[in-house]
C-alpha positions as CSV (number, residue, x, y, z in Angstrom):
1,X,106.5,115.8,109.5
2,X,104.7,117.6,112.4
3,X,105.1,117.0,115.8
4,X,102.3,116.7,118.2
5,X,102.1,116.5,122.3
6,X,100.8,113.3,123.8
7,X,98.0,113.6,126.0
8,X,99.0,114.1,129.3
9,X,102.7,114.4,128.9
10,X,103.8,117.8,127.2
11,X,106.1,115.4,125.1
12,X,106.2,115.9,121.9
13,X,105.3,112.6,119.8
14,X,106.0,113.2,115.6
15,X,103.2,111.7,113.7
16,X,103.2,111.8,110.2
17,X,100.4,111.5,107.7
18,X,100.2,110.1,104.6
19,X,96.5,110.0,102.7
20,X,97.0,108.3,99.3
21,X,93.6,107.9,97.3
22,X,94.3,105.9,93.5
23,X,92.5,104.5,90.7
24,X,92.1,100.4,91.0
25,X,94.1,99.6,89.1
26,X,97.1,97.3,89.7
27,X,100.0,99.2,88.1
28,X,99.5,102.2,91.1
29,X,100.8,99.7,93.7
30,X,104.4,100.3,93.5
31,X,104.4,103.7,93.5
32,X,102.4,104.2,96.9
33,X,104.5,100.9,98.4
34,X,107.3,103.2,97.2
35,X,106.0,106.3,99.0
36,X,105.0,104.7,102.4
37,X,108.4,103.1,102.4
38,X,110.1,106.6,102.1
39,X,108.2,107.4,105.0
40,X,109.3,104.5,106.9
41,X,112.9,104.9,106.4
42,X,112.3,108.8,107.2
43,X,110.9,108.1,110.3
44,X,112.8,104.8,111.2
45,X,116.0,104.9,109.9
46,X,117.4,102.0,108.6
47,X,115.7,99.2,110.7
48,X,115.6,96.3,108.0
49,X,111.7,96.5,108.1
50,X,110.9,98.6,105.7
51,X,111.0,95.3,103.3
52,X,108.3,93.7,105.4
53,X,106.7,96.7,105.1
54,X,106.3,96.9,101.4
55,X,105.2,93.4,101.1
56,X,102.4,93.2,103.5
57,X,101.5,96.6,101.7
58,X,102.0,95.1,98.3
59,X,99.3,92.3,99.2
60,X,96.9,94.9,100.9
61,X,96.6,97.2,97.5
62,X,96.8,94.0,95.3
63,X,94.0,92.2,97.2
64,X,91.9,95.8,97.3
65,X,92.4,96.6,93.5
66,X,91.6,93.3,92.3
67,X,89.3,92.1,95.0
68,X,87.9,94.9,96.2
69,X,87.4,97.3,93.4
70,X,87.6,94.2,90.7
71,X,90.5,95.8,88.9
72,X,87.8,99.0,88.1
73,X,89.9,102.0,87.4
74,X,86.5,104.0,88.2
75,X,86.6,102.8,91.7
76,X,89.4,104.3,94.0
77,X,91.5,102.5,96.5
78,X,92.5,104.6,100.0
79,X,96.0,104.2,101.7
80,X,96.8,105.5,104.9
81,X,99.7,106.1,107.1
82,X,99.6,107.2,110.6
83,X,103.5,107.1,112.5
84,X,103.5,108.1,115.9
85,X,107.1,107.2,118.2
86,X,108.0,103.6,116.7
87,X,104.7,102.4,115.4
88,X,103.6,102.7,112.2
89,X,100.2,102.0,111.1
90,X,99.2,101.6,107.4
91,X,95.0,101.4,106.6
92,X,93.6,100.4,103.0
93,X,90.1,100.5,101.7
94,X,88.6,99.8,98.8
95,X,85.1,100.3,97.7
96,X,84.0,96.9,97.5
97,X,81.6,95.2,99.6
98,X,84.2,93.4,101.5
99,X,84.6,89.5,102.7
100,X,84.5,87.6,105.7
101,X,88.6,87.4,106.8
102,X,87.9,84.0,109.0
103,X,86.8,82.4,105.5
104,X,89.8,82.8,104.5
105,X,91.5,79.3,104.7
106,X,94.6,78.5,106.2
107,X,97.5,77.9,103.4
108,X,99.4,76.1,105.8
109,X,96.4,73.0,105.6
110,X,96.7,70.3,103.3
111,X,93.3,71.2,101.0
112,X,94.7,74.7,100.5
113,X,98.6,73.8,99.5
114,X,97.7,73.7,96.0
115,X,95.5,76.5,95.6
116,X,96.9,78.9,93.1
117,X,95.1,82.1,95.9
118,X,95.0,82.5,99.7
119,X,98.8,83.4,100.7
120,X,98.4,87.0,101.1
121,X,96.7,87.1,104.0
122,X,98.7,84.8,105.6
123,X,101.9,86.6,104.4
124,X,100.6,89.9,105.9
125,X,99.8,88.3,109.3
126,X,103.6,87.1,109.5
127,X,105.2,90.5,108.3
128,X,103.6,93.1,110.7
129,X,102.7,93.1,114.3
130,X,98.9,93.4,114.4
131,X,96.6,93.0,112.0
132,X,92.4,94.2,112.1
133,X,90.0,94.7,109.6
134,X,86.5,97.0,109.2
135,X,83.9,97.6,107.0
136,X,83.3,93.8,106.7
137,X,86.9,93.2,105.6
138,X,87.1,96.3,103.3
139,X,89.3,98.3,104.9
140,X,92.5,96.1,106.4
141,X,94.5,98.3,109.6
142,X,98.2,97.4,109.6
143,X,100.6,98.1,112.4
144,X,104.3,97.4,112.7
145,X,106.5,98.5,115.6
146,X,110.4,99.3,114.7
């Protein structure tokens, strides 16, 4: 972990990166939700959100591999974690051409309750604190506060 001033305030603010690059392929997942977790509770302690944590993550590397990348071990997914004070943010990209994110319908709605797709969006929404996307929905920015 290094420590870095904040701008401004000579107070030292610890920020930890973690750059994970894999194949697409869907057995990888667990071990970088395993990794960023670690970091979590490294920085965090134990706050209880490190579960919530590693399933939005879970659903961000599952949707990139086999969305994104369709499942091509040839094609890499990206995971990123930036931690600075008590926010963490976690960024994955994949090297597909990416989707439109209001598309996406609602599972909540009564046409979509039986679809056998569509949840993990909505499940990442509910588990951290702010969710953006880039690169026409191929790279999804997740932040959670502790």
């Amino acid at each position: 972990m290094s420590t870095h001033s904040a701008p401004g305030t000579g107070q030292p603010q610890p920020q930890t990166t973690l750059d994970i690059s894999f194949p697409a392929e869907v057995n990888c997942i667990a071990g970088v939700v395993n990794q960023v977790v670690a970091v979590a509770q490294e920085l965090h302690g134990e706050t209880g959100k490190e579960q919530e944590i590693a399933l939005a993550l879970t659903e961000a590397l599952a949707n990139a591999v086999k969305h994104g990348s369709k499942n091509d071990p040839a094609l890499k997914v990206q995971c990123q974690v930036f931690a600075e004070g008590s926010t963490m943010t976690i960024i994955v990209r994949d090297s597909g051409p990416g989707f439109d994110p209001a598309s996406v319908a609602n599972p909540l709605e009564s046409a979509s309750l039986t679809a056998d797709h569509g949840r993990g969006l909505y499940m990442i929404r509910q588990l951290v604190d702010e969710v953006h996307f880039a690169r026409r929905g191929a790279e999804i920015r997740m932040t959670k506060r502790f």
